[in-house]
mmCIF file of the C-alpha atoms, coordinates in Angstrom:
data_MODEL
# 
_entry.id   MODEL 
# 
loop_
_atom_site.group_PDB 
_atom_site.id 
_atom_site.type_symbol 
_atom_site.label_atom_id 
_atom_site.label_alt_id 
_atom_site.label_comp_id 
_atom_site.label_asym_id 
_atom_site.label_entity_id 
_atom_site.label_seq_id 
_atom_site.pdbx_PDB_ins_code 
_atom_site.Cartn_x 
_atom_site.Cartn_y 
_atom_site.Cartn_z 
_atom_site.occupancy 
_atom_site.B_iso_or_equiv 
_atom_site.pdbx_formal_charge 
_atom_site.auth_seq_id 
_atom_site.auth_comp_id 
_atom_site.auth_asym_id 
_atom_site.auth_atom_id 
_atom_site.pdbx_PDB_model_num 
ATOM 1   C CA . UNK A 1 1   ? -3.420  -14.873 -19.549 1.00 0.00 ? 1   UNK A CA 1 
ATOM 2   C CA . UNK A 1 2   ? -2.874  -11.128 -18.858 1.00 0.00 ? 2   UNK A CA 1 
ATOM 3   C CA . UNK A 1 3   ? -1.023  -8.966  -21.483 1.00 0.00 ? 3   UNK A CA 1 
ATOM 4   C CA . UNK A 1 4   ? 1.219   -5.943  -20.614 1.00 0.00 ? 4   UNK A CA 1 
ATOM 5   C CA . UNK A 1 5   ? 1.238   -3.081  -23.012 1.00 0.00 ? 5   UNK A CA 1 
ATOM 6   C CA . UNK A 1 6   ? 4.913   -2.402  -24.660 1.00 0.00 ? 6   UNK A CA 1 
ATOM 7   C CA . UNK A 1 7   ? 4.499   0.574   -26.404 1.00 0.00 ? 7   UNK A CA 1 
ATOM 8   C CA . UNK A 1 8   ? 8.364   1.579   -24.872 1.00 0.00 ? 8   UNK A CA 1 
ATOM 9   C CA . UNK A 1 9   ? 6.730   3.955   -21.903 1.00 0.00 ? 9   UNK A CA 1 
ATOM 10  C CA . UNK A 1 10  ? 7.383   2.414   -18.941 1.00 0.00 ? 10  UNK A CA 1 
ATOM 11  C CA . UNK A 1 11  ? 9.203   -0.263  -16.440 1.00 0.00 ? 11  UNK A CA 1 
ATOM 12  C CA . UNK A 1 12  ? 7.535   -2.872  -18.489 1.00 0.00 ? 12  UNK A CA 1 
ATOM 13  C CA . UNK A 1 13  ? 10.171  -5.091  -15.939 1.00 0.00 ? 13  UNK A CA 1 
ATOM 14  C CA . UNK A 1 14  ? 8.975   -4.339  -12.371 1.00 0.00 ? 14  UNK A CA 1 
ATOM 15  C CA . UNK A 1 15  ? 5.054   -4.651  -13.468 1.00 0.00 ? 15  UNK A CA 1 
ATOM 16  C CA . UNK A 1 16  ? 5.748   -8.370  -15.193 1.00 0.00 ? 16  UNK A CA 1 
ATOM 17  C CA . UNK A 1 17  ? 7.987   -9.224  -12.041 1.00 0.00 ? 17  UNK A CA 1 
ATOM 18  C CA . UNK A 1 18  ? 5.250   -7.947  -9.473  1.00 0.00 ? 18  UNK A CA 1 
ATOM 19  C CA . UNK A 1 19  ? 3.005   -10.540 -10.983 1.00 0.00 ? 19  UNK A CA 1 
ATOM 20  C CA . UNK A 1 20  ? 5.803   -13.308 -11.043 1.00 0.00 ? 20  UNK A CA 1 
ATOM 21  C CA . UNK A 1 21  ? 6.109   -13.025 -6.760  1.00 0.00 ? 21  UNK A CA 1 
ATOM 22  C CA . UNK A 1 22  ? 2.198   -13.364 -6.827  1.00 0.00 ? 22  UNK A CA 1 
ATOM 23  C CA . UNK A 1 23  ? 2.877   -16.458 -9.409  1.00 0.00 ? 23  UNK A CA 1 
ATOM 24  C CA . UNK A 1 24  ? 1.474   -15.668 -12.170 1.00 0.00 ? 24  UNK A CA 1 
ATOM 25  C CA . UNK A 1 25  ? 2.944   -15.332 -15.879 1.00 0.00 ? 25  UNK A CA 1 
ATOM 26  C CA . UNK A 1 26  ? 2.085   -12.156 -17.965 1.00 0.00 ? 26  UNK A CA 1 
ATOM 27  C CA . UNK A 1 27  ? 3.287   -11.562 -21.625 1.00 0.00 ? 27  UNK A CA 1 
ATOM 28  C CA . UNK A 1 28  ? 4.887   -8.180  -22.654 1.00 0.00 ? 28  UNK A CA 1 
ATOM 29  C CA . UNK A 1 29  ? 2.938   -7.508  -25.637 1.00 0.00 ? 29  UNK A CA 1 
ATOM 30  C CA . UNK A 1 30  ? 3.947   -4.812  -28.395 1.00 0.00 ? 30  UNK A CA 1 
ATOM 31  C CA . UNK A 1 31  ? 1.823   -6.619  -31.361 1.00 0.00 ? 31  UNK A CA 1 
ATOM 32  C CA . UNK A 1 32  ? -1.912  -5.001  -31.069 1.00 0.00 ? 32  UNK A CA 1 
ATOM 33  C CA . UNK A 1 33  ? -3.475  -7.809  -33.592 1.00 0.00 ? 33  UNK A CA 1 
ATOM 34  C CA . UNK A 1 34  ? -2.853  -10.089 -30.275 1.00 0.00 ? 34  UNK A CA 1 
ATOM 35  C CA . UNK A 1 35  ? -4.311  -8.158  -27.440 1.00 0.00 ? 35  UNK A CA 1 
ATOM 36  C CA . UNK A 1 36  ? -7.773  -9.867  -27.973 1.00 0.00 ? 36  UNK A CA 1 
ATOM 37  C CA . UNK A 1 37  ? -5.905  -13.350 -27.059 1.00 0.00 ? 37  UNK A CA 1 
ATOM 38  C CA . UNK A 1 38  ? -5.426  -11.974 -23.478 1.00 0.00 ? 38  UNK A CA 1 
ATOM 39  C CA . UNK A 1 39  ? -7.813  -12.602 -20.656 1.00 0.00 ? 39  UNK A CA 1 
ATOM 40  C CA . UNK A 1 40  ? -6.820  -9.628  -18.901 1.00 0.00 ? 40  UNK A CA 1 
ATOM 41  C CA . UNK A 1 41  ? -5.051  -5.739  -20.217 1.00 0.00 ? 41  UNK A CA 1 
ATOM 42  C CA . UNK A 1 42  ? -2.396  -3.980  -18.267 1.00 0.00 ? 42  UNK A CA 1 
ATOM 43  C CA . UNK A 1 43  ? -1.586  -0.202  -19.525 1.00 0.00 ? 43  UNK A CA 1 
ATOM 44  C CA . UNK A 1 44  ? 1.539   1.062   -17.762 1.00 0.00 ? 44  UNK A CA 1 
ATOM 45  C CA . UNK A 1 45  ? 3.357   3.990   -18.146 1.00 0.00 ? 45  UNK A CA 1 
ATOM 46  C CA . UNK A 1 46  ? 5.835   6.732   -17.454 1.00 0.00 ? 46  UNK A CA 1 
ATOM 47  C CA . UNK A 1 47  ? 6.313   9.825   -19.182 1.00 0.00 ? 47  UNK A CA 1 
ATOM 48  C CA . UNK A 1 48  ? 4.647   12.487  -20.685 1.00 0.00 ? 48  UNK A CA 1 
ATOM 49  C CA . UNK A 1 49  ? 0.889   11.902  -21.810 1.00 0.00 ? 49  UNK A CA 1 
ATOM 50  C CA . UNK A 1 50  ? 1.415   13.380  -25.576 1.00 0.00 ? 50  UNK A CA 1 
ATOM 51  C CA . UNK A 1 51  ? 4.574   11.356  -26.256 1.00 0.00 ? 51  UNK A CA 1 
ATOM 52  C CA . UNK A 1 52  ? 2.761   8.404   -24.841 1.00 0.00 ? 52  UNK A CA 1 
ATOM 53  C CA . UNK A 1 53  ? -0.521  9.070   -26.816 1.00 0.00 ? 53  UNK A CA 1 
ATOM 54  C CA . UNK A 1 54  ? 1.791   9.132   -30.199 1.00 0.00 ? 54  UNK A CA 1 
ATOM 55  C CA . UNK A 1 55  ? 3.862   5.851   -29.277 1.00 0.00 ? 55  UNK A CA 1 
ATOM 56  C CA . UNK A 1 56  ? 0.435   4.262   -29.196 1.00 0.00 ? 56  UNK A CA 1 
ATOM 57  C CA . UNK A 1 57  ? -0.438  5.965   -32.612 1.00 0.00 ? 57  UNK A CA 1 
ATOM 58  C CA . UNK A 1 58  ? 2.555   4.634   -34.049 1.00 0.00 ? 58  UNK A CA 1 
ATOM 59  C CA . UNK A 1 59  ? 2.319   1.358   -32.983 1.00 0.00 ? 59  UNK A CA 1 
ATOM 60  C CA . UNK A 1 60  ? -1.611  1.350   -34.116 1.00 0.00 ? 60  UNK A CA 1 
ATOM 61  C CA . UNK A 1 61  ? -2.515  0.216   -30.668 1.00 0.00 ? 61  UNK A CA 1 
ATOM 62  C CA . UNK A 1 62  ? -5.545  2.520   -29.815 1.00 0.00 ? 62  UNK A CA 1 
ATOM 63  C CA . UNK A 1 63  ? -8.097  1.053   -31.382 1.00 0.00 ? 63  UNK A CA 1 
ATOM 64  C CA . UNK A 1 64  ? -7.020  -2.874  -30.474 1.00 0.00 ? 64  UNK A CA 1 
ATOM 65  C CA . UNK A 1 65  ? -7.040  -0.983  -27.027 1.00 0.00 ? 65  UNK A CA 1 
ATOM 66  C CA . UNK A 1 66  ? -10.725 0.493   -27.545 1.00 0.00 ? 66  UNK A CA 1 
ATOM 67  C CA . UNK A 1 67  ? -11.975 -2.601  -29.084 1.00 0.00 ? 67  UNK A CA 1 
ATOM 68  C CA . UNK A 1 68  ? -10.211 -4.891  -26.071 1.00 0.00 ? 68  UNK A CA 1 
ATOM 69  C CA . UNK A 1 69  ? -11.804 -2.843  -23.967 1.00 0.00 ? 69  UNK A CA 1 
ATOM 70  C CA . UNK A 1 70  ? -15.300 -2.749  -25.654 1.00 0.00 ? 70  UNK A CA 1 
ATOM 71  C CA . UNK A 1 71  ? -15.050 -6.761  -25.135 1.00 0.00 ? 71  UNK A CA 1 
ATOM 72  C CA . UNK A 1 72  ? -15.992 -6.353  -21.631 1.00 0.00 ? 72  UNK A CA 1 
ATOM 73  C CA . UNK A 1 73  ? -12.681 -7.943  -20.241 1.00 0.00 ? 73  UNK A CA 1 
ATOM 74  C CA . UNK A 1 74  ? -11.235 -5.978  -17.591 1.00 0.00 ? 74  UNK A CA 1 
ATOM 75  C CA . UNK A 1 75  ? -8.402  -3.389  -18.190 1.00 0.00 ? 75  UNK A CA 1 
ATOM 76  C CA . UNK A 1 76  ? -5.802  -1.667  -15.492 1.00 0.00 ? 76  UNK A CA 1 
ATOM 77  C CA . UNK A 1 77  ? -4.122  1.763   -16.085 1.00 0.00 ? 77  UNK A CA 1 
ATOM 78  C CA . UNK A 1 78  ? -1.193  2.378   -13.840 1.00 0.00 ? 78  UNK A CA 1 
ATOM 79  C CA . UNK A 1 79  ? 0.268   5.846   -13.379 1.00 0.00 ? 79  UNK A CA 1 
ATOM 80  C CA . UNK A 1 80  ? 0.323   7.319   -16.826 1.00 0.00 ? 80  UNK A CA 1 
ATOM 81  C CA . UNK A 1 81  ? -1.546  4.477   -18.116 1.00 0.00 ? 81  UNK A CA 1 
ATOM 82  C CA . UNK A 1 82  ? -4.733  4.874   -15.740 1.00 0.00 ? 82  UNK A CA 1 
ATOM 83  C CA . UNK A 1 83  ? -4.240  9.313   -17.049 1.00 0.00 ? 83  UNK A CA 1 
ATOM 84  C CA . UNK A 1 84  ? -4.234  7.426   -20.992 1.00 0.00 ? 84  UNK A CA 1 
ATOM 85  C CA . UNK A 1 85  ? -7.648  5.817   -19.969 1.00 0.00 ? 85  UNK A CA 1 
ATOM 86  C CA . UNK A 1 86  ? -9.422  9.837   -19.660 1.00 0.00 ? 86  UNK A CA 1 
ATOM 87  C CA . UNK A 1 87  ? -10.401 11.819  -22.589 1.00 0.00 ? 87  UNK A CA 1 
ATOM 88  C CA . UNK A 1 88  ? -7.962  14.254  -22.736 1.00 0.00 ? 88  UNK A CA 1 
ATOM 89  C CA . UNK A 1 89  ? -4.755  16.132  -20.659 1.00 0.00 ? 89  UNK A CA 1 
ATOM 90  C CA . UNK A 1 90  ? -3.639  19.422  -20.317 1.00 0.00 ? 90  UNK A CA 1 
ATOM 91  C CA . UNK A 1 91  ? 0.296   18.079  -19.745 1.00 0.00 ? 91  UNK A CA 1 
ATOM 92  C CA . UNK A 1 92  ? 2.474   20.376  -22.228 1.00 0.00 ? 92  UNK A CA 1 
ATOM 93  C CA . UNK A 1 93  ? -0.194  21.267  -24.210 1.00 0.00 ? 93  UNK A CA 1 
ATOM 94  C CA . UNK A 1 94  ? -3.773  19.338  -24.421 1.00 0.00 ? 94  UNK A CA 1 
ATOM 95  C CA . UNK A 1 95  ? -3.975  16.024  -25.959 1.00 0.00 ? 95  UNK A CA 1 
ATOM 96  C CA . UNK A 1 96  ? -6.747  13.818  -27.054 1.00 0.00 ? 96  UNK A CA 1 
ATOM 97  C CA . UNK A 1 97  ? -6.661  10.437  -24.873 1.00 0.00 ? 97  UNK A CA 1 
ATOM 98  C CA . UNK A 1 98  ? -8.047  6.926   -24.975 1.00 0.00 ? 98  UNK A CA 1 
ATOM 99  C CA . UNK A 1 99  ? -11.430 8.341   -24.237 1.00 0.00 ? 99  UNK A CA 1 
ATOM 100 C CA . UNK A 1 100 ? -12.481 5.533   -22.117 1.00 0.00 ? 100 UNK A CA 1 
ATOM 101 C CA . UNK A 1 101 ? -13.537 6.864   -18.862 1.00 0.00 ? 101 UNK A CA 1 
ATOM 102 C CA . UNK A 1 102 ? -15.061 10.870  -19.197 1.00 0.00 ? 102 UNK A CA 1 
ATOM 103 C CA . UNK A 1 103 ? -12.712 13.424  -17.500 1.00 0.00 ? 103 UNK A CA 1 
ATOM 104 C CA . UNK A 1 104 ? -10.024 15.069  -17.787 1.00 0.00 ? 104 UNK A CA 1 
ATOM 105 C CA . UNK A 1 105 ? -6.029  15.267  -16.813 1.00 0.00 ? 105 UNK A CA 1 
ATOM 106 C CA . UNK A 1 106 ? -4.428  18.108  -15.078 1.00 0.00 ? 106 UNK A CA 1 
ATOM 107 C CA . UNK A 1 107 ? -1.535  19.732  -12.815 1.00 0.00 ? 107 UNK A CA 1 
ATOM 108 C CA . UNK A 1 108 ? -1.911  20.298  -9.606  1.00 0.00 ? 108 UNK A CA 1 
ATOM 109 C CA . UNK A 1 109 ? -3.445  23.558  -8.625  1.00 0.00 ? 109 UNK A CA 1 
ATOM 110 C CA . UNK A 1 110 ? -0.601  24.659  -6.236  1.00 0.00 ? 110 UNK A CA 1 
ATOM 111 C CA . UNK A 1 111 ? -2.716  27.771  -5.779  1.00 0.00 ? 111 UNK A CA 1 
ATOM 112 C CA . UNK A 1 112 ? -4.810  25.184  -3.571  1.00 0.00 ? 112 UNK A CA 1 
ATOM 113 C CA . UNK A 1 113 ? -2.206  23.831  -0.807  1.00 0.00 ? 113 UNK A CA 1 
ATOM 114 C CA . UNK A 1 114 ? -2.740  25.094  2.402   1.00 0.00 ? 114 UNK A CA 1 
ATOM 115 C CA . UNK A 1 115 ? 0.893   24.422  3.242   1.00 0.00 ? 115 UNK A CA 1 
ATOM 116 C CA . UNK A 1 116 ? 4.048   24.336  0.583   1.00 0.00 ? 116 UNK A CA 1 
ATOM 117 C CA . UNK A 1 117 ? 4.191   20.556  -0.739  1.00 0.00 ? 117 UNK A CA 1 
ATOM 118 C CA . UNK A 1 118 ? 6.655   19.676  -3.600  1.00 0.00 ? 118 UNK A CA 1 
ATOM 119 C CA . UNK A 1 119 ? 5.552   18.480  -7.214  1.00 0.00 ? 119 UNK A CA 1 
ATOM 120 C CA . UNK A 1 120 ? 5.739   15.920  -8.435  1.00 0.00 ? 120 UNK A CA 1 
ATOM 121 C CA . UNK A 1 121 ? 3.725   14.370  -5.613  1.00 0.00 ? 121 UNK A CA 1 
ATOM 122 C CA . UNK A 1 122 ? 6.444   11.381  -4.697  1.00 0.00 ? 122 UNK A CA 1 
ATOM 123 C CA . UNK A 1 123 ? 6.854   8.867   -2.250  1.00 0.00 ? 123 UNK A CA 1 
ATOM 124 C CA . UNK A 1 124 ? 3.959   6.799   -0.022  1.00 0.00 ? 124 UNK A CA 1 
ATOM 125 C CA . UNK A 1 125 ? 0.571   8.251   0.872   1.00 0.00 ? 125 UNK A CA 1 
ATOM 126 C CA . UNK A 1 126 ? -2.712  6.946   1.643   1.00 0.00 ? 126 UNK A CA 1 
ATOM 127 C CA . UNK A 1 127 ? -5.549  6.307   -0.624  1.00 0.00 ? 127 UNK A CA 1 
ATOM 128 C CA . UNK A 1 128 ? -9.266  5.860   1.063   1.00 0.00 ? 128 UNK A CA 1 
ATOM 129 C CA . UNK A 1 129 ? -11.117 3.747   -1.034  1.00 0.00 ? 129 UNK A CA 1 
ATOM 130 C CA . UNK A 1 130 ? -14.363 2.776   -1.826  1.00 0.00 ? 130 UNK A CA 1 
ATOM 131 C CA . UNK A 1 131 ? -15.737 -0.714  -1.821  1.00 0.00 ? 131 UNK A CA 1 
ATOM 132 C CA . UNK A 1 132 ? -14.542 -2.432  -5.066  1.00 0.00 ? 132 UNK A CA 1 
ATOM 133 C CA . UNK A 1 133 ? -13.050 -6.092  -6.183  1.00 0.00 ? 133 UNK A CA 1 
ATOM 134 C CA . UNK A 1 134 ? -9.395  -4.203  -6.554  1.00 0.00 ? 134 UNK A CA 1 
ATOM 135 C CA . UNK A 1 135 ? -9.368  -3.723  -2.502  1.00 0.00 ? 135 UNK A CA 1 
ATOM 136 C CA . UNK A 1 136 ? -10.739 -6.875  -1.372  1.00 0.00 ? 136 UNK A CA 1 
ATOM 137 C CA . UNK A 1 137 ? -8.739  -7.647  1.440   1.00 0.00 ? 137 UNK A CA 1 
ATOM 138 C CA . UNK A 1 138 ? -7.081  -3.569  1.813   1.00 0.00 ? 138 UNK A CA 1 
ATOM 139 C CA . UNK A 1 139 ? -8.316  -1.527  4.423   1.00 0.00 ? 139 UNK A CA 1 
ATOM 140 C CA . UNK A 1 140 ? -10.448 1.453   3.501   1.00 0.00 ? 140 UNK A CA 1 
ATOM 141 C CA . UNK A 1 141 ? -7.240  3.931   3.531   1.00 0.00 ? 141 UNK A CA 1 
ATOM 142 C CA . UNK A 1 142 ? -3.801  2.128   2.731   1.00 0.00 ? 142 UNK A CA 1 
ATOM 143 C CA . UNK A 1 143 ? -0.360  3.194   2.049   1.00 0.00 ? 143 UNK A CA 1 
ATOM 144 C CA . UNK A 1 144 ? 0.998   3.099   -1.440  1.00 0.00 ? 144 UNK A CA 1 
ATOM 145 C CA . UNK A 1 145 ? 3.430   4.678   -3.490  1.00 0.00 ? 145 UNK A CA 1 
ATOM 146 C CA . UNK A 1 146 ? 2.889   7.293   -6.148  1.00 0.00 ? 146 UNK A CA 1 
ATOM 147 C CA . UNK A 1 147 ? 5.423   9.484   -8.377  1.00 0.00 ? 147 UNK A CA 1 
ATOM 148 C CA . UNK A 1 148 ? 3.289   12.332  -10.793 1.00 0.00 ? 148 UNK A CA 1 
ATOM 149 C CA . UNK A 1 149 ? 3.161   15.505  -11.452 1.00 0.00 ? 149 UNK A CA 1 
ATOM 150 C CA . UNK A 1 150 ? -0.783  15.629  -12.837 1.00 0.00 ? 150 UNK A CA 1 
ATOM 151 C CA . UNK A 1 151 ? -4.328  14.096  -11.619 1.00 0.00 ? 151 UNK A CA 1 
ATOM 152 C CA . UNK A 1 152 ? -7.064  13.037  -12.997 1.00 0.00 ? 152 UNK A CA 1 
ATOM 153 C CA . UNK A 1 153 ? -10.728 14.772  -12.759 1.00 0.00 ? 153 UNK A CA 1 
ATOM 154 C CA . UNK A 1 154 ? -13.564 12.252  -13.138 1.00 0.00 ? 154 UNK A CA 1 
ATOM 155 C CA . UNK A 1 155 ? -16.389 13.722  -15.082 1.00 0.00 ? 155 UNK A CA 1 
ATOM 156 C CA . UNK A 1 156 ? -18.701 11.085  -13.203 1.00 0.00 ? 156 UNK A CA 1 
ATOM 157 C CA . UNK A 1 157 ? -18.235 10.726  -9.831  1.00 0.00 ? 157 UNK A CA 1 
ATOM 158 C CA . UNK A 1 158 ? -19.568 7.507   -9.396  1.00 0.00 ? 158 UNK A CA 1 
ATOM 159 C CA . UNK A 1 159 ? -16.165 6.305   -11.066 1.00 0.00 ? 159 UNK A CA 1 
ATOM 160 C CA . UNK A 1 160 ? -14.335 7.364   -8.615  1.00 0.00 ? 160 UNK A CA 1 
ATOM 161 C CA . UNK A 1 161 ? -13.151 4.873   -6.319  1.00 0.00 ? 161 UNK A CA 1 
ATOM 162 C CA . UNK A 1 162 ? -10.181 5.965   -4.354  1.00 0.00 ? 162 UNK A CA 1 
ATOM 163 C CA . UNK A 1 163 ? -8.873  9.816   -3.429  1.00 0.00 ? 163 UNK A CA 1 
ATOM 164 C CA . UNK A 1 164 ? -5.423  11.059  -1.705  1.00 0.00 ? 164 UNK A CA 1 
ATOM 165 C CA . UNK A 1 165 ? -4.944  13.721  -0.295  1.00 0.00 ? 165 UNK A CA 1 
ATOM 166 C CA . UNK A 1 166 ? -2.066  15.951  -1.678  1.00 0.00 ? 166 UNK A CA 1 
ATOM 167 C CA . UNK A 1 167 ? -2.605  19.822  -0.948  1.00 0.00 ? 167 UNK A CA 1 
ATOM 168 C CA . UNK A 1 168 ? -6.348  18.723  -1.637  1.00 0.00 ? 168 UNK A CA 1 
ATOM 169 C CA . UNK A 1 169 ? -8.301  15.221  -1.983  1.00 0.00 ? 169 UNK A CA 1 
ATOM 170 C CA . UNK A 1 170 ? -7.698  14.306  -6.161  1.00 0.00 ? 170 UNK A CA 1 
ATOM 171 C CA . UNK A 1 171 ? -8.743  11.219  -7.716  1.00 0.00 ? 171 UNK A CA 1 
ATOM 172 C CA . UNK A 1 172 ? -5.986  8.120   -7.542  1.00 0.00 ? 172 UNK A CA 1 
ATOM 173 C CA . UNK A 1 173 ? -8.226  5.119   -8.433  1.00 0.00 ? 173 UNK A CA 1 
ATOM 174 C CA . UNK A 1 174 ? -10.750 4.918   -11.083 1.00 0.00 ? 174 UNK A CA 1 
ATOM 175 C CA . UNK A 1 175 ? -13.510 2.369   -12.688 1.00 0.00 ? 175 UNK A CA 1 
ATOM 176 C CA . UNK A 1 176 ? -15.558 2.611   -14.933 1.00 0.00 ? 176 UNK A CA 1 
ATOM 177 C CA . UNK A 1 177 ? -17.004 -0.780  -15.569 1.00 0.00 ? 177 UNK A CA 1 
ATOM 178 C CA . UNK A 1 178 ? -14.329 -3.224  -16.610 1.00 0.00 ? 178 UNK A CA 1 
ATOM 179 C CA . UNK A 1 179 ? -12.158 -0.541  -17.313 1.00 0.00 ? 179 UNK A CA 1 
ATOM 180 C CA . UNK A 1 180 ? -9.586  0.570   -13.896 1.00 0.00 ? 180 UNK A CA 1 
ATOM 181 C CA . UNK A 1 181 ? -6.806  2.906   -13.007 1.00 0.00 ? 181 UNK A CA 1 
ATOM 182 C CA . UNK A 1 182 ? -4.398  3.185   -10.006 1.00 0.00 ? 182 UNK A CA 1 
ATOM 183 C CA . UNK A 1 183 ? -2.079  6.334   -9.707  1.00 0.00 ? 183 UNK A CA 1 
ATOM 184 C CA . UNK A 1 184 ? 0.307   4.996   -7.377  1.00 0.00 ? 184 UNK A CA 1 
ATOM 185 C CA . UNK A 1 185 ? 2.840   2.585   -8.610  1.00 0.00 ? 185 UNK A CA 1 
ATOM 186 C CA . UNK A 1 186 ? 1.755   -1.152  -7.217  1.00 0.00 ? 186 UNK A CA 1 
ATOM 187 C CA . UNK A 1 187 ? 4.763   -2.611  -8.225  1.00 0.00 ? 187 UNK A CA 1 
ATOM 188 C CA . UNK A 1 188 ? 6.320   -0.225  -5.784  1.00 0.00 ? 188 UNK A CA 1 
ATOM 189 C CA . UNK A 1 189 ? 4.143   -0.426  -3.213  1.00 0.00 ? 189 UNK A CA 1 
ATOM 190 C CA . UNK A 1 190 ? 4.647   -3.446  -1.151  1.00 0.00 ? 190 UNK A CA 1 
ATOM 191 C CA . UNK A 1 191 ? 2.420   -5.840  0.440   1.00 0.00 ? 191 UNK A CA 1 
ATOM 192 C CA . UNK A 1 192 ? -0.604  -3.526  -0.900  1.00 0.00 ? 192 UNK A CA 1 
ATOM 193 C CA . UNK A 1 193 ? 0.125   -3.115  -4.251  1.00 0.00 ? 193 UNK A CA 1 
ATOM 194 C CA . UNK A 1 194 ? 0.628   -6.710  -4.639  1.00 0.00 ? 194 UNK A CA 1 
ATOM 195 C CA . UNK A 1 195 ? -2.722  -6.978  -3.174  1.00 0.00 ? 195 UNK A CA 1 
ATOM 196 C CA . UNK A 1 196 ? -4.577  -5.281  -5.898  1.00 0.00 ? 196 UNK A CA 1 
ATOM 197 C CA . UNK A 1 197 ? -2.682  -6.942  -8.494  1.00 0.00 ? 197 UNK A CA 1 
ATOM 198 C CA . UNK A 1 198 ? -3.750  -10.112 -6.866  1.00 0.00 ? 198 UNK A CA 1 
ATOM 199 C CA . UNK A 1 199 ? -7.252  -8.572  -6.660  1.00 0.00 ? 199 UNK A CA 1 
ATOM 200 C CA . UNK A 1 200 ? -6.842  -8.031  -10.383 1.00 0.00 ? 200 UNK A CA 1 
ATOM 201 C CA . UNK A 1 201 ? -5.499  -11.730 -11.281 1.00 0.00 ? 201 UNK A CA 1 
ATOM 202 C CA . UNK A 1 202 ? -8.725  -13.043 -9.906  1.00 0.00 ? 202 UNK A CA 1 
ATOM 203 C CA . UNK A 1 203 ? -11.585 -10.409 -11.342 1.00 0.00 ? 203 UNK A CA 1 
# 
């Protein structure tokens, strides 16, 4: 059984009924004594990292989080929730994060683009991706959809395991382990973001 993370920062709605079309049943889950039950973690989110660091200090999920994660059972950021998995962010301020892959968050560095671009960085762009379970069956560079402001840095490059390019290549899929992240938004991204929840549902 896979358990989403309710901790009132994201479309809780769209992830659950992503997983429905691919038939399978996920529980929202805002009680952290029962994450352990779950096979499989999902950690959306939208928002601010700081406001989302403190609804998960509130709701004393970080260490059921750590310790989930600790078990060796595989964990997926999305979005905000793959930027939660890093150490710490720079977004309004710097804040201490989950701490479970080494980097870092940041804006982009508009001081980079060759060419004006907009930010937040929305709408469909490719990812090229390295060989991992989460693209079986994707081709190396695939369409998906992504809506953010800030990227993450990787401390370790061999967790990095897909990049976009946005004014300059950044990081948009992570692992470290059994812990994952995806930037874009699967649940918004078609046929391919279906795919790596599928990918996902059978790690």
């Amino acid at each position: 059984m896979i358990g989403i993370v309710d901790y009132n920062m994201g479309n809780l709605a769209s992830v659950q009924n992503a997983f429905l079309k691919l038939g399978t049943q996920t529980v929202v889950e805002s009680n952290p004594e029962k994450f352990a039950d779950y096979d499989k973690l999902i950690l959306p989110g939208v928002g601010a990292f700081g406001d989302a660091m403190e609804h998960l200090r509130e709701r004393k999920m970080i260490d059921s989080i750590k310790a989930f994660a600790a078990s060796g059972k595989p964990v997926l950021g999305i979005c905000l929730g793959m930027q939660l998995l890093f150490e710490s962010s720079e977004e309004f301020g710097e804040h201490e994060g989950l701490g479970l892959i080494e980097g870092h968050v940041q804006a982009f560095d508009e001081s980079e683009f060759a060419e004006k671009l907009k930010v937040p960085h929305m709408g469909w762009n490719r990812m090229f991706t390295k060989e991992h379970p989460l693209f079986i069956g994707l081709d190396k560079e695939h369409y998906l959809y992504f809506v953010h402001s800030f990227h993450v840095v990787c401390k370790n490059k061999e967790d990095v395991i897909g990049e976009t390019d946005y004014g300059y290549m950044f990081t948009s899929a992570v692992a470290h382990n059994n812990v994952m992240g995806i930037q874009p938004h699967p649940e918004k991204s078609h046929e391919n973001g279906l795919k790596i929840l599928e990918n996902f549902i059978n790690l």
